[in-house]
C-alpha positions in Angstrom: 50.0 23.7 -14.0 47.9 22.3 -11.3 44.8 20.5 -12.0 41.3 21.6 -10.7 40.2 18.6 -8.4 36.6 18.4 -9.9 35.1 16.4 -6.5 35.6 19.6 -4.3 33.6 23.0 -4.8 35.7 26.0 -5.4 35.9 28.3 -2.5 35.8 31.5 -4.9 33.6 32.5 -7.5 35.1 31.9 -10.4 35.2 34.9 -13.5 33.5 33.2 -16.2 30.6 32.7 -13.6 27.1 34.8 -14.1 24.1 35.5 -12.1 22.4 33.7 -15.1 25.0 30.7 -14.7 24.5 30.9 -11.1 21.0 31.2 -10.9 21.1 27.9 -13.4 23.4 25.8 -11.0 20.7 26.8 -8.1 17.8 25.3 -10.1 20.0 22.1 -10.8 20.9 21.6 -7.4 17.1 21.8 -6.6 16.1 19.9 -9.4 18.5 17.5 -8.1 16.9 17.3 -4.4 13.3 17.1 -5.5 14.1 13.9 -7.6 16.0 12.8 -4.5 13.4 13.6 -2.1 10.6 11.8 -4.3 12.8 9.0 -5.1 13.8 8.2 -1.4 10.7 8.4 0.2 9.2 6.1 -2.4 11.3 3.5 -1.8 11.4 4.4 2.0 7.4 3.6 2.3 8.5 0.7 0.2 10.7 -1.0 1.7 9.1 -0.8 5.1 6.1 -2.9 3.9 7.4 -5.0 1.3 4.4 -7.4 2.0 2.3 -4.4 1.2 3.7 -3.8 -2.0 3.8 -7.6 -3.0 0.0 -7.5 -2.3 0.5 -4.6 -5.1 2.5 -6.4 -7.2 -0.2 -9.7 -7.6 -3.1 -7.2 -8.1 -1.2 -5.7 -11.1 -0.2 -9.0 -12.5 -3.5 -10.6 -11.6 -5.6 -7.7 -13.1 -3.5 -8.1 -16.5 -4.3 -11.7 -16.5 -2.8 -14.3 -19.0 0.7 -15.5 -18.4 1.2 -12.6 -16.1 -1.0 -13.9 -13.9 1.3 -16.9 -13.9 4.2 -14.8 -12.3 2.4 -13.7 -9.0 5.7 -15.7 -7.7 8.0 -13.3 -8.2 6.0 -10.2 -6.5 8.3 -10.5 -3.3 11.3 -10.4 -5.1 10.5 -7.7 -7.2 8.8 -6.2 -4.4 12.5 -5.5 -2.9 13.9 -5.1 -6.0 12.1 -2.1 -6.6 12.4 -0.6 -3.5 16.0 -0.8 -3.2 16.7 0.6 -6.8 14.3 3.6 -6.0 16.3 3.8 -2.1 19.4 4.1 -4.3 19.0 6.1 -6.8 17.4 8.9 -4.8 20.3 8.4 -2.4 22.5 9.2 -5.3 21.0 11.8 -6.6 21.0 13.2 -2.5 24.6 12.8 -2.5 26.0 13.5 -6.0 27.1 9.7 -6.4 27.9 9.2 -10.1 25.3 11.4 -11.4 25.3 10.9 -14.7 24.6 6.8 -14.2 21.9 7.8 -11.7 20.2 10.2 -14.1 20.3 7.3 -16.7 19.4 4.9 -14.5 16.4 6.9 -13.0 15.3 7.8 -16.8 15.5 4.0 -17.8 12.9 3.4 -15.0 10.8 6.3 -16.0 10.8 5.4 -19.7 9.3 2.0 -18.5 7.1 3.4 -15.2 5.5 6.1 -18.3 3.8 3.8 -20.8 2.8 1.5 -17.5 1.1 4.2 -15.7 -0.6 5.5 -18.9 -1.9 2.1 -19.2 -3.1 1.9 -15.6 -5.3 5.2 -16.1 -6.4 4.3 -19.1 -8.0 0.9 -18.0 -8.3 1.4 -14.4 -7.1 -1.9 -13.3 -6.4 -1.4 -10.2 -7.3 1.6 -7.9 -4.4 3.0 -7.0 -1.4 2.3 -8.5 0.8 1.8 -5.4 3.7 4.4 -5.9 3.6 5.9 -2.5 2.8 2.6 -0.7 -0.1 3.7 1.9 1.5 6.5 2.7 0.1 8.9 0.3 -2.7 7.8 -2.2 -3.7 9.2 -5.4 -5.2 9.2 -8.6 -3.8 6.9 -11.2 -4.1 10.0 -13.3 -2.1 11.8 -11.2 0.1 9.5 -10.8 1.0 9.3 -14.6 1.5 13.8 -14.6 3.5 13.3 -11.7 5.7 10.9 -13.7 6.1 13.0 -17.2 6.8 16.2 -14.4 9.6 13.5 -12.9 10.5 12.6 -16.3 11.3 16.1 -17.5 13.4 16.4 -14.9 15.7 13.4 -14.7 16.2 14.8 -18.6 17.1 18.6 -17.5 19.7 16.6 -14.8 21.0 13.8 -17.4 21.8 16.8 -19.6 23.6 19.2 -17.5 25.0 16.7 -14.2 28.6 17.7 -15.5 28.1 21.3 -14.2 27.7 20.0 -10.4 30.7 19.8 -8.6 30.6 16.1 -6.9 31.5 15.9 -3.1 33.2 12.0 -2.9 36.0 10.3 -5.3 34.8 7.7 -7.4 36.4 4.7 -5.0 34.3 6.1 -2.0 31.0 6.4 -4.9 31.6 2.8 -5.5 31.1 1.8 -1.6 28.4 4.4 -1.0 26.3 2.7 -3.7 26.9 -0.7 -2.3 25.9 0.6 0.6 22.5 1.7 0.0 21.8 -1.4 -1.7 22.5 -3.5 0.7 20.8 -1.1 3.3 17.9 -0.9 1.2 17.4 -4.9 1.0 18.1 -5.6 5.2 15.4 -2.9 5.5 13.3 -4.9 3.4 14.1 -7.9 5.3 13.6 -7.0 8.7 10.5 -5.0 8.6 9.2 -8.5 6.1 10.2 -10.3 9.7 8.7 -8.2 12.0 5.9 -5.4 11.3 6.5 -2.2 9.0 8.2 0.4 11.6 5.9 3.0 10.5 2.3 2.0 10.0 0.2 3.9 7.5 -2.5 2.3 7.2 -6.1 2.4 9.1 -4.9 0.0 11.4 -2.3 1.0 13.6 -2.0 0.8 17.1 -3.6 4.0 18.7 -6.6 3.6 16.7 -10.5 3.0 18.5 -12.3 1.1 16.0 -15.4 1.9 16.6 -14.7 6.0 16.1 -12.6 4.8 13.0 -15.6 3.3 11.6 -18.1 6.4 12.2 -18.9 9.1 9.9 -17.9 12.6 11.2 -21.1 14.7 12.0 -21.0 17.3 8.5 -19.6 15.1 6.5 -21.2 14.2 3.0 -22.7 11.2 2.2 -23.1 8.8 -0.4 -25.4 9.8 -2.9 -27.4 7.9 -5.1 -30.0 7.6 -8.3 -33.1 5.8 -7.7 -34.5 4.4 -10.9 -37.2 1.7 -11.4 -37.6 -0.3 -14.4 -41.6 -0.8 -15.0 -43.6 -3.1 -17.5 -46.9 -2.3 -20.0 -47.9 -4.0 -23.2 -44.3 -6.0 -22.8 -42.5 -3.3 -23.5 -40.3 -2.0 -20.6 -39.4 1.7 -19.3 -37.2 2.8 -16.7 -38.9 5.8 -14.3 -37.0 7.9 -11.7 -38.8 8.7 -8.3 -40.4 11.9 -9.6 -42.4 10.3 -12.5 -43.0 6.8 -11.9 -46.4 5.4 -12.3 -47.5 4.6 -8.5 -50.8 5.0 -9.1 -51.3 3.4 -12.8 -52.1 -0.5 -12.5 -51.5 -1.0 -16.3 -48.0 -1.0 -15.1 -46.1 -4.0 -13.6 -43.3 -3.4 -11.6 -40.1 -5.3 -12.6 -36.8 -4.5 -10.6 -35.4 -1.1 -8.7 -32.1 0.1 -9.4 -29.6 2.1 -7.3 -26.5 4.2 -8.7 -24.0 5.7 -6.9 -23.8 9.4 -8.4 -21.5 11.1 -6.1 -19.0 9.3 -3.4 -19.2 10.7 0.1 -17.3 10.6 3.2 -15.3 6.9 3.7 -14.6 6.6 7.2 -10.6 5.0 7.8 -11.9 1.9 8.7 -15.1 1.1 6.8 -15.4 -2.8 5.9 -14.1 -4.1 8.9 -17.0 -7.5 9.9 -16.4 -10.4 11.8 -18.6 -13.5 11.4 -18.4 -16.5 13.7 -19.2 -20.2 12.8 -22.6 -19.9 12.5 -23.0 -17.1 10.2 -23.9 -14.7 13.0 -21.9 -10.9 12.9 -20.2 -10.5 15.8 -18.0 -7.2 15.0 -19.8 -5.2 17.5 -19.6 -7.3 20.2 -15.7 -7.7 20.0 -15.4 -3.9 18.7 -17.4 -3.0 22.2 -16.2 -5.9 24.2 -15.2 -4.6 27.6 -11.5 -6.0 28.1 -9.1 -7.3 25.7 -9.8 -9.4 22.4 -6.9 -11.4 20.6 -7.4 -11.6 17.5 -5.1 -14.3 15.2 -4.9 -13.1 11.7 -4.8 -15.8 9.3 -5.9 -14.2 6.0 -5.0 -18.1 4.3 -4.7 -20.5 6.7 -3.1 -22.4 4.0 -0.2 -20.5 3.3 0.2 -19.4 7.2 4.3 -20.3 8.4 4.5 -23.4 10.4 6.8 -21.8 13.1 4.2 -19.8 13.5 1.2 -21.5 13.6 3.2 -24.1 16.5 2.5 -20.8 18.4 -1.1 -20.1 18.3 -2.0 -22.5 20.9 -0.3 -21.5 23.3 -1.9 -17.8 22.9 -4.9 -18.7 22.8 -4.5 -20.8 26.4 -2.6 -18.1 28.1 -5.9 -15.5 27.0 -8.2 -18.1 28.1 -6.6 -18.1 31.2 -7.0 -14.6 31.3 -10.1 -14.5 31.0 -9.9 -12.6 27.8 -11.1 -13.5 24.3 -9.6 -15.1 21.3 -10.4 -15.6 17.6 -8.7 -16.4 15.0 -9.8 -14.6 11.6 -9.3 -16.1 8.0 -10.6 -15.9 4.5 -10.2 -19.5 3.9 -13.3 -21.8 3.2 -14.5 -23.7 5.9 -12.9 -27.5 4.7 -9.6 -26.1 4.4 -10.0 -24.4 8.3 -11.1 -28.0 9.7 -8.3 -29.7 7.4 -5.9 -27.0 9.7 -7.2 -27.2 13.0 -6.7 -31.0 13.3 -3.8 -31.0 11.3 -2.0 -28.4 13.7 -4.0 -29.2 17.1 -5.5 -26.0 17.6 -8.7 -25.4 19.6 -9.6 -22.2 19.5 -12.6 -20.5 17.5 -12.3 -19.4 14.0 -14.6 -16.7 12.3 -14.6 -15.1 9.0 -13.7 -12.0 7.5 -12.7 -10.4 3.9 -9.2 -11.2 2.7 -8.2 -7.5 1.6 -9.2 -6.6 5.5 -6.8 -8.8 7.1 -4.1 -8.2 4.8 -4.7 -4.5 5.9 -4.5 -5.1 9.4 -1.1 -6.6 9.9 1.8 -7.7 7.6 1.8 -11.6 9.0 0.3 -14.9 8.2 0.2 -15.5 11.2 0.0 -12.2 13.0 -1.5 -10.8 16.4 -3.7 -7.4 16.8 -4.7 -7.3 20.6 -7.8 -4.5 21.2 -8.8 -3.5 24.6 -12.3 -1.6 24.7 -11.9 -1.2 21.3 -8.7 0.5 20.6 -6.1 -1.5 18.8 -3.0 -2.0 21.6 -0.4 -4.3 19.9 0.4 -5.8 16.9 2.8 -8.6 16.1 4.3 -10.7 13.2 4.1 -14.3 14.5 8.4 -14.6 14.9 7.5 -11.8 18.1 4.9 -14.2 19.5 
């Protein structure tokens, strides 16, 4: 009697098979493909920013505090790590590699990803939890149904993988898997040493700042609560616009308070400010300069790479000598930016603006973002200088 090789589908339809029982396998297989889908393209938008989801990775472990605040170390590694499990495992699950270890695997992470995402809605520490990468934001309430709906699943799969047929022998499973692993960390690697090959964030090249920053004409606004807080007799009363005392001098005004009721419209780009030396705002003056603007982004001048600070220099002569301008923009305090210029030799001017901003703009300490008339042209990571 010849055994049934169980890695190749059958080319009939066996006897024992149902429309129920086939109508079952269909919803597998697309059970199967959904956790692939969302599996894969989480770790894609990963692994193409890692620096974006070490970023992620400190303001989790920062926002719990304690010793985990100690650990902000190991965000790059586990920054990768995570990226190349969830590259794997929805590869697997795409391509039927050892399904029952994938489905176990996959519910392993879930069983720790639930608890940590219930947490994360619960005490809101940080905004957005960072699943998608800045490809698709949500809620961190969503995120926590969409990992019980995930959950469910990798169950349903983990119970009934045995009735998919699988396509590849277990030795070719074996190199597959090793495969995407060791795709999923050079991804990692390169787009670390260069720029993330898709860009989703505010930033990317294409983008006019100045429309970026405007409000579209029928969009809502901000609203907000007025509420002052008056004084009589030493005893204190809060009014809203409609009944406070304007016109009653036995009351002493103490303090006006705004609350933001209901959010409005956020433009893409909306706390983007440049401030020069001597406190002055300059951001409209480079966002409407006519001509190109270079601007060095140095979120930490402190923990910018040598290599690519020996670099700067030269830039900011060869602009000079363009006639074009040059500025290089940091978060650091002003000691540690005169400690740096004489240190490395530089000469150009620095200005100031918030940390989160330029970590947004470009994944590189140092990095480049050239603007011409106020549309972003090119970006670089400081090993492309």
């Amino acid at each position: 009697m010849i055994k049934e090789n169980p890695y190749r589908y059958k080319t009939g339809t066996s006897r024992t098979e149902t429309p129920l029982h086939k109508t079952f396998i269909i919803l597998l297989e697309i059970i199967r493909l959904l956790l692939a889908a969302v599996f894969i393209f989480s770790g894609f938008v990963k692994a193409i920013d890692p620096l974006g989801s070490t970023y992620k990775f400190e303001d989790y472990l920062n926002a719990f505090g304690g010793f985990f605040g100690q650990l902000t170390f190991m965000a790059f590694p586990a920054a990768i790590a995570l990226s190349t499990l969830e590259l794997a495992i929805g590869l697997c699950f795409l391509l039927k590699i050892k399904l029952k270890t994938t489905s176990l695997a996959a519910l392993l992470f879930m069983l720790f990803m639930l608890p940590l995402t219930l947490y994360v809605a619960l005490a809101n520490p940080v905004t957005d939890c960072g699943c998608f990468g800045d490809a698709l934001i949500i809620s961190n309430w969503a995120t926590f149904y969409k990992n019980i709906v995930i959950t469910f699943l990798i169950v349903i799969l983990l119970i009934f993988n045995g009735k998919l047929r699988r396509i590849f022998l277990p030795a070719i499973e074996w190199i597959l898997l090793l495969l995407f692993i060791a795709s999923g960390v050079a991804l990692s690697v390169y787009s670390y040493s260069h720029l993330p090959m898709i860009d989703f964030r505010p930033y990317k090249v294409g983008v006019n700042i100045p429309a970026a920053m405007q409000v579209p004409p029928g969009k809502p606004s901000d609203k907000y609560e007025t509420t002052f807080i008056y004084n009589k007799d030493g005893v204190s009363r809060e009014f809203t616009l409609e009944n406070y005392p304007k016109n009653d001098s036995t009351w002493t005004f103490v303090e006006q308070k705004s609350t933001l009721i209901e959010k409005g419209y956020e433009p893409p780009i909306h706390n983007f400010t440049i401030v020069d030396a001597n406190q002055i705002d300059i951001t409209d003056e480079v966002i409407h300069h006519k001509g190109k603007v270079h601007l060095l982004i140095m979120y930490d001048v402190s923990k910018a790479s040598e290599k690519g600070v020996a670099k700067t220099e030269e830039l900011y002569r060869q602009a000079k000598a363009d006639n074009e301008l040059f500025y290089a923009l940091t978060a650091s305090p002003d000691e540690e930016i005169e400690k740096f210029a004489k240190q490395h030799g530089v000469t150009y001017p620095f200005c100031k603006t918030d940390p989160i901003t330029l970590k947004t703009i470009i994944r590189a300490n140092p990095g480049l973002m050239v603007i011409e008339n106020g549309t972003i042209k090119e970006k670089r990571n400081w090993r492309d200088f």
